[in-house]
C-alpha positions as CSV (number, residue, x, y, z in Angstrom):
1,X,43.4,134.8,85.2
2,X,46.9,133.1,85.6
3,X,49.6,135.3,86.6
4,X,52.6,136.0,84.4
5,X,55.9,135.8,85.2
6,X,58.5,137.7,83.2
7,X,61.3,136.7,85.6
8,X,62.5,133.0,87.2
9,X,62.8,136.1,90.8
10,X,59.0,136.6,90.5
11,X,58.3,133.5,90.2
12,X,60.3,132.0,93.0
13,X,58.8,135.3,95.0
14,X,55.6,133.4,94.8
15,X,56.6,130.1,97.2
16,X,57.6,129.8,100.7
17,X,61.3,131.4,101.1
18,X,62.6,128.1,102.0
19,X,61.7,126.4,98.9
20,X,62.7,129.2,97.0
21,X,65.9,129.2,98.4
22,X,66.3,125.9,97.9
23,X,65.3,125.9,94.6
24,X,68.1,128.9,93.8
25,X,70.7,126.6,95.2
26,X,69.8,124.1,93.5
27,X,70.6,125.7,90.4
28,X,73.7,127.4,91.4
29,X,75.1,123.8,91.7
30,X,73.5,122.7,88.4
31,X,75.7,125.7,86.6
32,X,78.6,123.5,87.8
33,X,77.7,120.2,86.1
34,X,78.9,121.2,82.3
35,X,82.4,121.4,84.1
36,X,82.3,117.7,85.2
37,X,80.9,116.8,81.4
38,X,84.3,118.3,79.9
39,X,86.3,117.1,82.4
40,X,84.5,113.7,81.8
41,X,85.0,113.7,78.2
42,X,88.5,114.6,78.4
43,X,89.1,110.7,80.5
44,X,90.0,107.8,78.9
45,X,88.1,105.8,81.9
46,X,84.5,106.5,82.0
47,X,83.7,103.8,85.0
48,X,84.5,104.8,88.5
49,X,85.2,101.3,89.3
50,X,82.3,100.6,91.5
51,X,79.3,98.8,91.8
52,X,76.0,101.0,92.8
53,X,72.9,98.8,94.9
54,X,71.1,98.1,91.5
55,X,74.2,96.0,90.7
56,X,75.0,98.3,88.2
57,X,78.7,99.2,86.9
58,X,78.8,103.1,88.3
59,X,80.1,105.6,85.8
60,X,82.7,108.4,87.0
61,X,80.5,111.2,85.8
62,X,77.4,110.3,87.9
63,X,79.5,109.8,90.7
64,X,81.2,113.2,90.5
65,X,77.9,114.5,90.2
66,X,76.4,113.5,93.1
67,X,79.0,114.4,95.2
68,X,78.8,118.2,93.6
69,X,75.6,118.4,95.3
70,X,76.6,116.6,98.7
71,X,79.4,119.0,98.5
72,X,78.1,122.1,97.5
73,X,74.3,122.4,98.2
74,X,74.2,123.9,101.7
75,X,73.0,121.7,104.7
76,X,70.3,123.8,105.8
77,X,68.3,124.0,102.5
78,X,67.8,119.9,103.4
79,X,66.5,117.1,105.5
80,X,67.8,114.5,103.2
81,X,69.5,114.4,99.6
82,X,69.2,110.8,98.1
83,X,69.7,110.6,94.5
84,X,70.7,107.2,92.1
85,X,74.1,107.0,93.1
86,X,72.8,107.0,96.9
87,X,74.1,103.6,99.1
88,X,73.7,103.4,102.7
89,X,77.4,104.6,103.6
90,X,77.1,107.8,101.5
91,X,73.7,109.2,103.1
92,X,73.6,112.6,104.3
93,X,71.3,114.4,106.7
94,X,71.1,118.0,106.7
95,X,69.0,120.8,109.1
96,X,66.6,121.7,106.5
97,X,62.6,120.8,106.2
98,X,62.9,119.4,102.5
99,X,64.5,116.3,101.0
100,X,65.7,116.0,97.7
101,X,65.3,113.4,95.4
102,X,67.6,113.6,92.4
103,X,68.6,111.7,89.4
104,X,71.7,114.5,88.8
105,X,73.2,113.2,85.7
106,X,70.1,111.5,83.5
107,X,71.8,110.1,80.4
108,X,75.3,109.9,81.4
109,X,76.0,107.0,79.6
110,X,75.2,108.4,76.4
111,X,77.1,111.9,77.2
112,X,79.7,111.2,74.2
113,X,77.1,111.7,71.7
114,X,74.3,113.6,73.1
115,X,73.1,115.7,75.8
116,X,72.3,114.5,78.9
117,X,70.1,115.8,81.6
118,X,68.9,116.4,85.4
119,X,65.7,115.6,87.1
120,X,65.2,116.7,90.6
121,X,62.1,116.0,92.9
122,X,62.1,117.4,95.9
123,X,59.3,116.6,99.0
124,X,58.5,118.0,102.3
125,X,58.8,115.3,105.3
126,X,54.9,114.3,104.9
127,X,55.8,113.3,101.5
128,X,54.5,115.9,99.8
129,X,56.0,117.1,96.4
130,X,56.8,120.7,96.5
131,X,58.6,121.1,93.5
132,X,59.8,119.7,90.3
133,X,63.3,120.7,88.4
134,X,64.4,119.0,85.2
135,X,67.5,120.6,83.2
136,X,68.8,120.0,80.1
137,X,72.9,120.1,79.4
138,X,73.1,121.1,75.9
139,X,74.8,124.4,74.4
140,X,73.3,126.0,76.8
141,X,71.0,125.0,80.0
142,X,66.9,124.7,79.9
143,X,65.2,124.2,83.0
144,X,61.4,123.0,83.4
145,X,60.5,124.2,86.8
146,X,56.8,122.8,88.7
147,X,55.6,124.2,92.0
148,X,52.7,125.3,93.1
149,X,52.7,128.6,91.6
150,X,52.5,126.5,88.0
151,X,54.9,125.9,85.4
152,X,58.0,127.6,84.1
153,X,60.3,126.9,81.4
154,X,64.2,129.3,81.6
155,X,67.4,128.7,79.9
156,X,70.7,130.1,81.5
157,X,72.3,132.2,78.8
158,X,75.2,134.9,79.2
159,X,75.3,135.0,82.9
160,X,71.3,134.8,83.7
161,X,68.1,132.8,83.9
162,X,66.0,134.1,81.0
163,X,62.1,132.9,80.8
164,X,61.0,131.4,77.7
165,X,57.7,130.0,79.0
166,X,55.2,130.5,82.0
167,X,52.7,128.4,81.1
168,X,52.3,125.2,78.8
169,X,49.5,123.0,77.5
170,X,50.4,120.0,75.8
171,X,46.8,118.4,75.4
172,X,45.3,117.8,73.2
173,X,48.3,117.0,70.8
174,X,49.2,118.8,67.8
175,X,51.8,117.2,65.5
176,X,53.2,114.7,67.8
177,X,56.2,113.1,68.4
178,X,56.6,109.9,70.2
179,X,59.3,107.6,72.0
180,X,59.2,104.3,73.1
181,X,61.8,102.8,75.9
182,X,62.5,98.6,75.8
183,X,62.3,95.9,73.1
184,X,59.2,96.1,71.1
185,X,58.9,92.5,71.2
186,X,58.5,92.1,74.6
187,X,55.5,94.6,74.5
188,X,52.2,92.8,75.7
189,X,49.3,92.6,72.7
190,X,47.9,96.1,74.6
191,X,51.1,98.0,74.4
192,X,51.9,96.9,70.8
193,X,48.4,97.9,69.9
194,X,49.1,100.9,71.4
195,X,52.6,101.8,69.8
196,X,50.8,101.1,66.4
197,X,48.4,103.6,66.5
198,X,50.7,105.9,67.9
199,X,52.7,105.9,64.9
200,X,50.4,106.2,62.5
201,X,49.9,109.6,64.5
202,X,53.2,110.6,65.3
203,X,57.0,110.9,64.7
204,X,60.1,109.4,66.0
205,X,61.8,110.6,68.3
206,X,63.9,108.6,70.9
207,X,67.0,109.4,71.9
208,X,67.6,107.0,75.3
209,X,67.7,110.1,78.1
210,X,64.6,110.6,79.7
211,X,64.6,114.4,79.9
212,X,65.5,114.9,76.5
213,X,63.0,112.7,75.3
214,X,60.7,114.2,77.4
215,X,61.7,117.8,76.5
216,X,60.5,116.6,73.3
217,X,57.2,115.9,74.3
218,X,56.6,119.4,76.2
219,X,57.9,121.0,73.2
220,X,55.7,118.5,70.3
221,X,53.4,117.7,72.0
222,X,53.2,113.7,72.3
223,X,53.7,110.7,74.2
224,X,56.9,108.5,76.0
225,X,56.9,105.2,77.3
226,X,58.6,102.8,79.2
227,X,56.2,99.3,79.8
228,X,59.0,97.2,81.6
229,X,59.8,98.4,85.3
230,X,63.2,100.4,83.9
231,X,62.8,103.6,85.4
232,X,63.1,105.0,88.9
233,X,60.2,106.5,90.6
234,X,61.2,108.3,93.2
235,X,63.5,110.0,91.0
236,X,62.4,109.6,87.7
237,X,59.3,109.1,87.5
238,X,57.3,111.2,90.2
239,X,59.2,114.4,89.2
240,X,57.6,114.0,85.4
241,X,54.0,112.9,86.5
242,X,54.5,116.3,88.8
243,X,55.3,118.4,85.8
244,X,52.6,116.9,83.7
245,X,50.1,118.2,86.1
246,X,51.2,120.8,85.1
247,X,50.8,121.5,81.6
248,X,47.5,119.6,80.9
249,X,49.1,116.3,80.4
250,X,48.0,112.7,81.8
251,X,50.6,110.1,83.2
252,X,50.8,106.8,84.3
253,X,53.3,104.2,86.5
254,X,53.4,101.0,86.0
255,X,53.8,98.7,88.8
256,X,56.2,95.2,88.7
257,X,52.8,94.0,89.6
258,X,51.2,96.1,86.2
259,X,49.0,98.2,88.3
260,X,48.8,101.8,86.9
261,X,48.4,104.7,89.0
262,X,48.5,108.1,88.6
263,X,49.7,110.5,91.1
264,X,46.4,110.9,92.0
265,X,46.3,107.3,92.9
266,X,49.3,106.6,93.7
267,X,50.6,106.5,97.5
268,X,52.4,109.0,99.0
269,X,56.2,108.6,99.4
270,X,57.1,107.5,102.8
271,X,59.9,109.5,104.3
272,X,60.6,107.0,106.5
273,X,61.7,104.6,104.0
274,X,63.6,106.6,101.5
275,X,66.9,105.6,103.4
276,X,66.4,102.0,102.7
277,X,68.0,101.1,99.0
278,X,65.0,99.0,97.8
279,X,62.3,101.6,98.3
280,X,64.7,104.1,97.0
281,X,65.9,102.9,94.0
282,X,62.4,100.9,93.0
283,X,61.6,100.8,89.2
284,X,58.6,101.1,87.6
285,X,57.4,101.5,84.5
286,X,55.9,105.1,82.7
287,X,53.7,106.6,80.3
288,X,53.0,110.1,80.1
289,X,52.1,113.0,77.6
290,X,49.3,114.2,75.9
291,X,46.3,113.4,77.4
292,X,44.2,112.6,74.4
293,X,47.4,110.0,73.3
294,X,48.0,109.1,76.3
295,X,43.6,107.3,77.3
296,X,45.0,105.2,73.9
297,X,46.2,102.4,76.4
């Protein structure tokens, strides 16, 4: 029988200290990030000026961001902390055994008129994931947490972490809800077949920030995709495969070459090359929910 856990401390009691210290940090410096949204908001300029290595116009708020954690997450608690606004002359090394994969600010360019979100992978030096984080800004902060100990889902809420789930199965779906990233016409005949008999199943709901579309999905039930390679993987991408494995869902990345793996199938990350831009910031395509919506491709 699973164990239950009442509390985020009983949880995090379950994993090596070192993750779970990491983990606690980790949100600390996540309480921090509604500041930098109001402070964001309250600018006239929302572009810091600067060009990131996807050649991509870099917005103030995701580079505030990432320097809150470079700043504030303690050196020992990481190897490495790489995230989207990572270049080559802003890479840090720590004294820790983990490394830290993190889109900090997911949605940033849509914070005027809705919520945006965090998604945080983080790996041992094998390559191994150890742990998956995703947090929601809205009025106040939800956290989907995977390790090995299972799944949790917490909110911060008048000064503590307060568990709202400890366990989650999303398969099969029950009245689900579906999003779909890209332009429809440049769907192949497979995906478009697809999309149409998800929508005779399901309902709307896309709102262009991959954790909250997501969040929908864990809370629905459902299905997300992105065919064209839009996403990031290391970042993105193998954090929510992680978290599917989770809560009885299936997911998929798509290759530039279309080759679908799973994270079964998929190669490990190579440490070694997640200081070089191009393995770093690699895009692939996603699908991932429900399993029974999902085996519809």
């Amino acid at each position: 029988m699973k164990e239950k856990y009442s509390t985020l401390d009983e949880y995090l009691a379950k994993l090596d200290v070192s993750l779970s210290k990491l983990i606690k940090d980790i949100l600390e410096v996540t309480l921090e990030i509604p500041k930098q949204i109001l402070s964001f908001m309250k600018e006239e300029k929302d572009y810091a000026g600067t060009i990131n290595v996807s050649g991509d116009m870099q917005l103030s708020l995701d580079v505030a961001s990432h320097e809150l954690f470079l700043q504030k997450l303690p050196k020992e608690d990481y190897y490495l902390l790489l995230g989207e606004e990572t270049t080559p002359e802003n890479i840090v090394k720590g004294t820790g055994e983990f490394i830290i994969l993190g889109d900090f600010i997911d949605g940033s360019s849509i914070v005027r008129s809705r919520g945006p979100g965090g998604i945080i992978l983080i790996i041992d030096k094998q390559g191994n994931i150890k742990a998956a984080i995703t947090v929601s800004y809205t009025l106040f902060l939800r956290f989907d947490l995977a390790t090995e100990a299972g799944y949790l889902q917490f909110i911060r809420a008048e000064g503590e972490f307060i568990v709202l789930k400890d366990t989650l199965s999303i398969s099969p779906s029950s009245k689900p809800v579906y999003g779909f990233g890209g332009k429809e016409e440049e769907f192949s005949e497979k995906e478009k077949n697809f999309v149409n008999k998800i929508k005779k199943v399901g309902k709307l709901r896309y709102g262009g920030c991959l954790v909250q579309d997501m969040n929908n999905i864990l809370d629905k039930t459902g299905v997300f995709a992105y065919f064209s390679p839009k996403l990031r993987l290391c970042y993105e991408i193998l954090p929510y495969l992680y978290i599917l494995s989770k809560v009885n869902g299936k997911g998929y990345y798509i290759t530039k070459d279309k080759e679908i793996l799973s994270l079964e199938t998929a190669p490990p990350l190579e440490p070694d090359k997640l200081t070089e831009m191009d393995y770093l910031h690699q895009k692939v395509g996603f699908i991932g929910g429900s399993s029974d919506l999902v085996d519809l491709l």
